[in-house]
C-alpha positions in Angstrom: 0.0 0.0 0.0 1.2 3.6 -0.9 2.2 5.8 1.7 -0.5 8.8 2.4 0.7 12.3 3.3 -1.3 13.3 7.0 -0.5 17.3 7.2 -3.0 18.5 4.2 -6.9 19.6 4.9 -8.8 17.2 2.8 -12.7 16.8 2.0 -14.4 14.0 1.2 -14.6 10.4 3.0 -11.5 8.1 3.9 -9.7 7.1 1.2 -9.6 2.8 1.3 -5.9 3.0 2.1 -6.9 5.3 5.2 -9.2 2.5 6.3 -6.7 -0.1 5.9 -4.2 1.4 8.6 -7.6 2.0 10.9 -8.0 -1.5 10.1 -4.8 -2.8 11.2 -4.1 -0.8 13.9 -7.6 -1.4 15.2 -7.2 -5.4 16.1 -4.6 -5.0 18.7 -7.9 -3.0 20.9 -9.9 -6.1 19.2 -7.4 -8.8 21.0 -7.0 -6.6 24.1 -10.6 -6.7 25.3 -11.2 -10.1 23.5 -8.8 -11.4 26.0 -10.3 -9.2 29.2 -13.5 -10.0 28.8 -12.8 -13.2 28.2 -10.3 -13.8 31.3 -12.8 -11.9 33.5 -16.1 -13.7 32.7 -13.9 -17.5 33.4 -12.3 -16.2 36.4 -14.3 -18.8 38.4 -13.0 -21.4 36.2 -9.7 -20.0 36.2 -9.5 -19.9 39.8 -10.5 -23.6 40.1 -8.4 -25.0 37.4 -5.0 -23.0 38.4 -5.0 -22.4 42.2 -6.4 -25.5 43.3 -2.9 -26.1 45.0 -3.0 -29.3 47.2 -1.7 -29.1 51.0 0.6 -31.5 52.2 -2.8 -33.2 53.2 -4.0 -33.8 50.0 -6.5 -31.6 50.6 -6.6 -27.9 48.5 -5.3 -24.9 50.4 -7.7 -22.4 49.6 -11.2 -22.3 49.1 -13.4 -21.4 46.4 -13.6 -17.6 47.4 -10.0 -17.3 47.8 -9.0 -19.1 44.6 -11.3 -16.6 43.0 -9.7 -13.3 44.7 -5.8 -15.1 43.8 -8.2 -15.4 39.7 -8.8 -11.6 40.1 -5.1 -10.8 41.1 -3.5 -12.9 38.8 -5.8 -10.3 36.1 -5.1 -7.6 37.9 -1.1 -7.7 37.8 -1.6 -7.4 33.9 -3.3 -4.1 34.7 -0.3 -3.4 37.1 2.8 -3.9 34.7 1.4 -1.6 31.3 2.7 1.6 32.7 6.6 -0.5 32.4 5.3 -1.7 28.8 4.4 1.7 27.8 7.8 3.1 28.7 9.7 -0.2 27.5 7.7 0.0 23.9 7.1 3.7 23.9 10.7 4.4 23.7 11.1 1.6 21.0 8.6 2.5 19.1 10.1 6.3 19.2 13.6 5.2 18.0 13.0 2.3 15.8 9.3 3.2 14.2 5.7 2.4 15.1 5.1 0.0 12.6 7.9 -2.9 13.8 6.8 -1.9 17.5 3.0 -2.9 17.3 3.6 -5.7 15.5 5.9 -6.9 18.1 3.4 -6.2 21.3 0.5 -7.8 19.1 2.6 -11.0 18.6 3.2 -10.9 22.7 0.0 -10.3 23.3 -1.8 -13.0 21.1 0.8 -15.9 21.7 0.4 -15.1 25.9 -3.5 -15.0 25.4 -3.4 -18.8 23.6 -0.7 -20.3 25.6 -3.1 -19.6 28.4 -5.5 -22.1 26.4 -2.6 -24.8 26.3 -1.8 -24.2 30.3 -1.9 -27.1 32.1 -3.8 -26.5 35.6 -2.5 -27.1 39.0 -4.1 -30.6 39.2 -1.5 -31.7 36.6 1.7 -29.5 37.2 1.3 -28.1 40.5 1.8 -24.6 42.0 4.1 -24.1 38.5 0.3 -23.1 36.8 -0.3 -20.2 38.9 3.0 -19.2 38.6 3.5 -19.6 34.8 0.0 -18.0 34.5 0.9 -15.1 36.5 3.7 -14.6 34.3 1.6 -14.5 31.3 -0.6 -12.1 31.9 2.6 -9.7 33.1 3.6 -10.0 29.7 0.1 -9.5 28.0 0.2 -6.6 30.6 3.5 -5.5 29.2 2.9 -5.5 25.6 -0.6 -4.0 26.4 1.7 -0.9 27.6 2.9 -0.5 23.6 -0.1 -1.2 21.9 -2.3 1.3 22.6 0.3 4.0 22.0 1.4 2.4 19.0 -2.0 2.2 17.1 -3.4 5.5 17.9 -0.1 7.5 17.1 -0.3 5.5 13.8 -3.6 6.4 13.0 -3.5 9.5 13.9 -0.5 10.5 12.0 -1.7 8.9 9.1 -5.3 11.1 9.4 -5.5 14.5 7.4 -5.4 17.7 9.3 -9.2 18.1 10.7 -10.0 14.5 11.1 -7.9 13.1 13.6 -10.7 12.9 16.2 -12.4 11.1 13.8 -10.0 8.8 12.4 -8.7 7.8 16.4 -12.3 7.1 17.2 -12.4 4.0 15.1 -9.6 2.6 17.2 -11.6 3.7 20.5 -14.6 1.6 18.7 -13.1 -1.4 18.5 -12.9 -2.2 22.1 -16.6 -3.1 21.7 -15.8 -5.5 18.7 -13.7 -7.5 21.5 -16.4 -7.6 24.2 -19.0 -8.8 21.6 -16.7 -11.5 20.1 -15.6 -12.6 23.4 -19.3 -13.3 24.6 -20.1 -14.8 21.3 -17.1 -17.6 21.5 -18.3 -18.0 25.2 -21.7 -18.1 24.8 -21.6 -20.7 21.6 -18.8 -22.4 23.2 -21.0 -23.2 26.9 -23.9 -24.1 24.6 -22.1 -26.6 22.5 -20.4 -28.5 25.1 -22.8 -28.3 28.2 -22.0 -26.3 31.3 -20.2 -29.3 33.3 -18.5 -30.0 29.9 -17.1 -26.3 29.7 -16.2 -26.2 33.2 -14.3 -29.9 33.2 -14.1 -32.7 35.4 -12.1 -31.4 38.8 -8.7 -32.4 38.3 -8.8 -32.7 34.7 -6.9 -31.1 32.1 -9.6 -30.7 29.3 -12.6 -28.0 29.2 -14.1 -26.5 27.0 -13.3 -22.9 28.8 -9.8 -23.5 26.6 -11.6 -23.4 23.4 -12.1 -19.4 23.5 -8.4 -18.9 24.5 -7.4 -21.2 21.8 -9.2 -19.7 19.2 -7.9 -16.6 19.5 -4.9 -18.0 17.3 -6.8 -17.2 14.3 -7.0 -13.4 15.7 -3.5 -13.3 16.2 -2.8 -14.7 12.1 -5.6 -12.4 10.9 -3.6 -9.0 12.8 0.2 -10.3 12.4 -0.9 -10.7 8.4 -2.6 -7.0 7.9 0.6 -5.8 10.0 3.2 -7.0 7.8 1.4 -5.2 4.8 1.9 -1.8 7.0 4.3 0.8 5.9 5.4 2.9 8.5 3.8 6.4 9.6 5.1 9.2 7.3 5.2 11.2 9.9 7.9 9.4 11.8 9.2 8.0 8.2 10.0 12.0 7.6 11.3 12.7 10.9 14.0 10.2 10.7 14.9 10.8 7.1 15.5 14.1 8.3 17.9 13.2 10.8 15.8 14.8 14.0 14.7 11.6 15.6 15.1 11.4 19.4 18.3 8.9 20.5 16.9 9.1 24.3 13.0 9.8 24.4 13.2 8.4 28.1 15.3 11.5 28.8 13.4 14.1 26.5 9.9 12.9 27.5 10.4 12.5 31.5 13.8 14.3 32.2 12.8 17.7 30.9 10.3 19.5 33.0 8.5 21.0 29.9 7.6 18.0 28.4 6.9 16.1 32.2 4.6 18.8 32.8 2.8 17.6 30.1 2.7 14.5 31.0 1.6 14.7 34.7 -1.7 16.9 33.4 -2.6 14.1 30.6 -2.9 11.8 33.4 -4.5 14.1 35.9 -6.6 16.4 33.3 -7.6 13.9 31.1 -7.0 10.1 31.6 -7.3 9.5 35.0 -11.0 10.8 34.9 -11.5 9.4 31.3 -10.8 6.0 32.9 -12.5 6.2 35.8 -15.9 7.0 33.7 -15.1 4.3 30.9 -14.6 1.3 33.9 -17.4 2.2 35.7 -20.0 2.5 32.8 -19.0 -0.6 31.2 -17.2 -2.6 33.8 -18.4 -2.2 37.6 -21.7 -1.9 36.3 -21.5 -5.6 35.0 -20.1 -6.4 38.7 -22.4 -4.6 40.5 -25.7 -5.8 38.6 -24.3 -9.3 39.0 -23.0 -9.1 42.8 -24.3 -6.4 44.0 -27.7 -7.1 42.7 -27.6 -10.5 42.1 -28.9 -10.5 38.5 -27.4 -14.0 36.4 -24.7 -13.8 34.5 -26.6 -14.6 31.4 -28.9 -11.5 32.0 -26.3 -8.8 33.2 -23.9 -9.9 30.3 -26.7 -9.2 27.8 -27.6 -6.2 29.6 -24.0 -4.4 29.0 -24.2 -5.6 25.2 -27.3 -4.5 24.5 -26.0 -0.7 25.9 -22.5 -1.1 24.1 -24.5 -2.8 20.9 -26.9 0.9 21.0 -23.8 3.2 22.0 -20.9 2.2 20.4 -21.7 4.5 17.4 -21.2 7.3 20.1 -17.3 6.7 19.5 -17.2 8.2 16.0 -19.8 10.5 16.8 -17.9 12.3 19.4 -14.3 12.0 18.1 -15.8 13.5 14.9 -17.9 16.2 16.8 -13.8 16.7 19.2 -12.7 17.5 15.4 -15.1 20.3 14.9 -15.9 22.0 18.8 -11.9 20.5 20.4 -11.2 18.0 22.3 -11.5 19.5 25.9 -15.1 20.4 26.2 -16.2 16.8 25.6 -13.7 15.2 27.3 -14.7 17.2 30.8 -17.9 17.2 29.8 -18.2 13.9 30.1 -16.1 13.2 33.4 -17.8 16.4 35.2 -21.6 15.4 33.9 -20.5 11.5 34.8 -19.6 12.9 38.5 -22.6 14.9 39.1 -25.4 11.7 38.1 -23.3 7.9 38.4 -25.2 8.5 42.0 -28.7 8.8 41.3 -28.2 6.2 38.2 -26.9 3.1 39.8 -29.9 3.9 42.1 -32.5 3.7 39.0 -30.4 1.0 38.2 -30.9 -0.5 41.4 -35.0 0.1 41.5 -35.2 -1.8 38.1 -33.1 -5.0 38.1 -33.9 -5.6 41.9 -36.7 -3.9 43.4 -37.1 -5.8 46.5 -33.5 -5.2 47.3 -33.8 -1.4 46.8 -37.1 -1.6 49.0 -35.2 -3.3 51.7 -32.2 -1.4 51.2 -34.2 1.5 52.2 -37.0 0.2 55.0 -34.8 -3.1 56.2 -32.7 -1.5 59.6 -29.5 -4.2 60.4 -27.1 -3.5 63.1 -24.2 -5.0 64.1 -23.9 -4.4 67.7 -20.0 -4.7 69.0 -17.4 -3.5 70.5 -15.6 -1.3 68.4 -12.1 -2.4 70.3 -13.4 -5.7 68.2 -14.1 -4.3 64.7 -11.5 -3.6 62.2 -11.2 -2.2 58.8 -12.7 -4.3 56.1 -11.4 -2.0 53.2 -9.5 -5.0 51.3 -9.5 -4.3 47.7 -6.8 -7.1 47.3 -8.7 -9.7 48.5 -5.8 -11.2 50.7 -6.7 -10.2 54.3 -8.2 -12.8 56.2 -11.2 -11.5 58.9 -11.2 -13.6 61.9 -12.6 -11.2 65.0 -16.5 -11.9 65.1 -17.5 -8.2 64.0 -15.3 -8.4 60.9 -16.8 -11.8 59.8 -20.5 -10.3 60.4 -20.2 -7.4 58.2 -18.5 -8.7 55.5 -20.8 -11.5 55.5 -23.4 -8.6 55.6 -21.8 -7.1 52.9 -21.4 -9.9 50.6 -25.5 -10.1 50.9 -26.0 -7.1 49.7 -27.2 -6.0 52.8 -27.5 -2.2 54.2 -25.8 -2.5 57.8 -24.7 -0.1 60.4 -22.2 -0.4 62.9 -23.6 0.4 66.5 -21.1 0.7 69.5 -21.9 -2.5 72.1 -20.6 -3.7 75.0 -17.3 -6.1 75.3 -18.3 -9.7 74.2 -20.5 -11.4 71.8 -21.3 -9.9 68.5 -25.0 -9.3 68.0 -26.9 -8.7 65.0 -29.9 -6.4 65.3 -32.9 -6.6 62.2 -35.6 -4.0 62.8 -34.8 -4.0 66.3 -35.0 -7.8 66.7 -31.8 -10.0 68.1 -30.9 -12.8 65.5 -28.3 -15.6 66.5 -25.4 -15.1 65.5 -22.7 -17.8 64.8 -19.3 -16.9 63.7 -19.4 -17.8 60.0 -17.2 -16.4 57.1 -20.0 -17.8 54.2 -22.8 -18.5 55.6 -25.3 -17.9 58.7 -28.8 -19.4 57.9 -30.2 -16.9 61.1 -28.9 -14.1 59.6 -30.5 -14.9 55.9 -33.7 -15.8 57.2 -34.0 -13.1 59.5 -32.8 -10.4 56.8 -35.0 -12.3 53.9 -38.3 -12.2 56.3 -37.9 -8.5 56.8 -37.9 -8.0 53.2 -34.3 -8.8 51.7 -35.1 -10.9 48.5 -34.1 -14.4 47.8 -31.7 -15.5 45.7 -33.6 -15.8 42.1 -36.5 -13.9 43.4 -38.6 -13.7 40.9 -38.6 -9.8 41.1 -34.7 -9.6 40.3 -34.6 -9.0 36.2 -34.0 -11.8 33.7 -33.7 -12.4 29.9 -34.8 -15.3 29.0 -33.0 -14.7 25.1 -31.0 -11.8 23.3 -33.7 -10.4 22.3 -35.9 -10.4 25.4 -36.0 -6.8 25.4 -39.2 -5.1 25.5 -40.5 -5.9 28.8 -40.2 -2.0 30.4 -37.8 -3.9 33.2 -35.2 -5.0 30.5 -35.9 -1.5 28.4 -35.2 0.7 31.5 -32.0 -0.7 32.7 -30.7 -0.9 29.0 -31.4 2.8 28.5 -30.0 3.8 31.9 -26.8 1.6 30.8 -27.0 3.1 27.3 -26.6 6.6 29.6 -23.2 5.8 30.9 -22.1 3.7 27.6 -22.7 7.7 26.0 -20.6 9.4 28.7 -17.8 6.4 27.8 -18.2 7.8 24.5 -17.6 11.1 25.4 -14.7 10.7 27.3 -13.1 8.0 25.5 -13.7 9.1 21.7 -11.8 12.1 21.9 -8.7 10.1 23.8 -6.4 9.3 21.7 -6.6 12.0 19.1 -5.7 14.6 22.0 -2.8 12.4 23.8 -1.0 12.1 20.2 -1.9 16.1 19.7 -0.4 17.3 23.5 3.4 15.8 21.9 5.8 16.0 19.5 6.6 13.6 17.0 9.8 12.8 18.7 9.2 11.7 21.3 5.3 11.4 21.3 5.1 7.0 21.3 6.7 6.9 24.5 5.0 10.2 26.0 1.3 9.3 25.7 1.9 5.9 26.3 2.7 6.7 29.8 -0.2 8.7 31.4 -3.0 6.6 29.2 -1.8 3.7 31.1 -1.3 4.7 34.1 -4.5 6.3 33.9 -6.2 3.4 32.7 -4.1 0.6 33.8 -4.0 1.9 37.6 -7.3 4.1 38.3 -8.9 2.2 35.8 -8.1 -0.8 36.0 -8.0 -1.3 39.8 -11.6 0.3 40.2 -13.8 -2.3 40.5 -12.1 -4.1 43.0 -11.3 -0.9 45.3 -15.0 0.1 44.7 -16.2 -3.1 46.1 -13.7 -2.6 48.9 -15.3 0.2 49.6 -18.9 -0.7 49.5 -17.7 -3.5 51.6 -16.2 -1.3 54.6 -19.1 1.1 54.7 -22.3 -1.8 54.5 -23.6 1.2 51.8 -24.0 -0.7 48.1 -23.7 2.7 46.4 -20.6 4.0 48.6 -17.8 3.0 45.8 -19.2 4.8 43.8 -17.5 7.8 45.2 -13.7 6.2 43.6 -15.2 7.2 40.3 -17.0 10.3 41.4 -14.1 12.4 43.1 -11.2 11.3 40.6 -13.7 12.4 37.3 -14.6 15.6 39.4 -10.8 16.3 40.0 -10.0 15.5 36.6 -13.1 17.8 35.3 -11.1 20.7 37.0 -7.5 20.0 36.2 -8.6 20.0 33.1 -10.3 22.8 32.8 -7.7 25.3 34.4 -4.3 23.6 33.0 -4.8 21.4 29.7 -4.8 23.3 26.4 -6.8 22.5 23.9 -5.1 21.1 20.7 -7.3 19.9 18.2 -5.5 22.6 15.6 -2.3 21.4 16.2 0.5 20.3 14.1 1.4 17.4 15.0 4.2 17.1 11.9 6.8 19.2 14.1 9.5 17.2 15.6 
């Protein structure tokens, strides 16, 4: 394919070589939430397959709920490790060229996500699969750190002067593409083989869970294949044949204030609120309709696509709009607008996909009545902490139901538990307390699988006004995703110079995303979990968009005009 000049103000649509590069440079988002969504929705299975580590008993070490948290972890270190990637390939891709780069961190990627579908378990190698695993999603994690950078500098310098926003939006897109494929493969995948048959036999090697990491091989072909028929940016292709490329971008993009400056107020005017909005529209408000609200897998995952399926148009809609009105004003828009009503929506939310719990929540009084020399703090957004003391194991059992509780000063002693003002038995149990349930469930806490809580019984169960209202209130935060995530990339790639611009965005969109982002669900549970209040973790999203929405607004120039040709 020819190489396209990106500095002149054209008319007219994209040319096809224009939609080749968006094409290309697209699949690596594809593969990255392909592989998420993917490791997210098996982490049960995951759990069970690779930390099922036998004692010296014979017996396993950990239980169910703690093979689960080590699942989450072991996703959460790739989350972790892409602020190293995006310094490692951002300097890279700055010195030897974007194209080579992205098609090294898509090979690491893909290979990492199918070798997880060859893995054996713990059942058949020992504690060498968690390990091994671990180590593979550090590397996914790593290359991650490259990609992102890579692609949208690509595009973007490949995009004509006015159409950058637009262009970059594609890329922003196809982070849907991922989440729909990945259900797909699941969803065909559980129905073909049976649910015990997906799962596997305990202590077997074989399930069919490996089929959708397996498959992805045929992703990976697909994106190295388009990659190899990649020429390289012009932008960067004319820097270098001038002579003016960087021979330290570390040094030039973090070792000069001018350009760290920069840096810091991407992160803390732009990305760090632009992540916190994008994770909670589409990600915690998966977990919390599923365990905060108890609504089935099935139903919440169908849920979130329907809203994605409605909004994702809203990518190109806003990154074109960014191209016309900037950048800035949709950007903050979205986080300050996202700050000021996530509140009163997850409530709505709540009303609709379990009523009786939101009635509960609000008429249902639960006390736990103890010693406060005996209560400690719950906040554990790592999972690891292990609660022993009676009042630690009652509220977080509390919490885990979903139940509204306050914590009420008591004499030195026994714990008790107080339900509109009536004493219930309490035994110290981490899992279970069948006084506690009964007691909470007869004051008006629903059941599990009440028949109030919401639930699809296909795709396209979706007229009932239940299922309608909780799509459009999803579809509302899907649009402020939009808004804060169209725009992105097309401003990071603006706020830099060629040079030295790979390694420079890289860094606060992964940190932003990888580390505010990324971390959010499982700090916002934390939260919710230490305060007995099912709505309280929503204030992690609410004050980091607010901060962002004013960072932004005071320091953070607008740069949609910019040429981004200068060296």
């Amino acid at each position: 394919m020819s190489t396209m000049a990106a500095t002149s103000v054209r008319s007219g649509g994209m040319t096809k070589d224009e939609r080749f590069v968006i094409l290309a440079s697209s699949l690596g988002t594809v593969f990255e939430w392909y592989d998420f969504y993917l490791y997210g929705s098996l982490a049960g299975i995951i759990g069970t397959q690779f930390f099922t580590i036998a004692g010296a008993d014979g017996k396993p070490m950990f239980d169910q709920a703690t093979r689960d948290i080590f699942a989450l972890l072991a996703f959460a270190a790739g989350f972790l490790v892409r602020p190293f990637g995006a310094i490692v390939f951002g300097r890279v891709g700055d010195i030897v060229g974007r194209k080579y780069t992205f098609l090294v961190t898509i090979l690491i990627m893909g290979l990492s996500t199918f070798i997880v579908g060859l893995l054996p378990g713990a059942a058949q190698i020992g504690i060498a699969a968690p390990i091994i695993l671990i180590g593979l999603r550090l590397l996914q994690g790593l290359a991650l750190g490259g990609e992102y950078g890579g692609a949208a500098t690509y595009v973007a310098e490949h995009a004509p002067q006015g159409k950058r926003g637009y262009y970059t939006s594609f890329i922003q897109t196809t982070a849907t593409l991922g989440l729909f494929l990945s259900l797909l493969v699941i969803l065909f995948t559980r129905s073909a083989t049976g649910e015990a048959a997906f799962a596997g036999a305990p202590g077997s090697y074989w399930g069919g869970w490996r089929i959708p990491f397996l498959v992805s091989v045929l992703l990976l072909g697909i994106s190295v294949w388009i990659r190899l028929r990649l020429n390289e940016s012009p932008v960067f292709q004319r820097m270098k044949d001038e002579g003016k490329g960087s021979k330290a971008p570390l040094t030039e993009a973090f070792g000069t204030w001018s350009n760290a400056k920069i840096v810091i107020l991407a992160l803390l005017g732009l990305t760090m609120g632009q992540a916190v909005i994008w994770y909670t529209g589409q990600f915690y408000a998966l977990f919390f309709l599923q365990s905060i609200l108890k609504v089935d897998g099935y139903t919440a995952n169908l849920l979130i696509a329907w809203s994605l399926l409605l909004g994702t148009g809203f990518f190109l809609v806003f990154g074109a709009l960014s191209d016309r009105i900037g950048r800035k004003p949709i950007i903050l828009a979205g986080c300050l607008i996202g700050a000021l009503t996530l509140f009163p929506i997850f409530k709505m939310i709540s009303t609709n996909a379990n009523p009786a719990l939101e009635k509960a929540y609000e008429s249902v009084k639960v006390q736990v009545v103890a010693d406060p020399a005996g209560c400690g703090d719950l906040f554990n957004p790592v999972g690891t902490r292990v609660f022993t003391a009676p009042c630690d194991t009652a509220r977080a059992f509390l919490a885990q139901s979903s139940v509204k509780y306050a914590t009420v000063p008591g004499p030195a002693g026994a714990v008790k538990i107080v339900v509109n003002d009536k004493e219930v038995p309490y035994t110290d149990a981490k899992t279970s307390n069948p006084a506690i349930t009964a007691a909470v469930q007869a004051a008006g806490y629903p059941k599990p699988g009440d028949a109030g809580i919401v639930k699809m019984s296909n795709p396209f169960d979706i007229f009932r006004p239940q299922v309608s209202a909780l799509i459009g209130l999803l579809f509302i935060l899907v649009i402020y995703v939009t808004m804060v995530y169209g725009p992105i990339a097309a401003m990071l790639v603006e706020l830099f110079p060629t040079r030295i611009r790979y390694t420079s965005m890289s860094l606060p969109y992964h940190i932003g995303n990888g580390w505010f982002g990324g971390l959010l669900p499982a700090t916002a549970f934390a939260i919710t979990a230490s305060t007995g209040d099912i709505y309280s973790g929503l204030w992690y999203p609410v004050v980091f968009a607010a901060i962002t929405a004013v960072v932004g607004f005071l320091f953070v120039p607008e740069t949609k005009d910019v040429d981004i040709t200068k060296t």
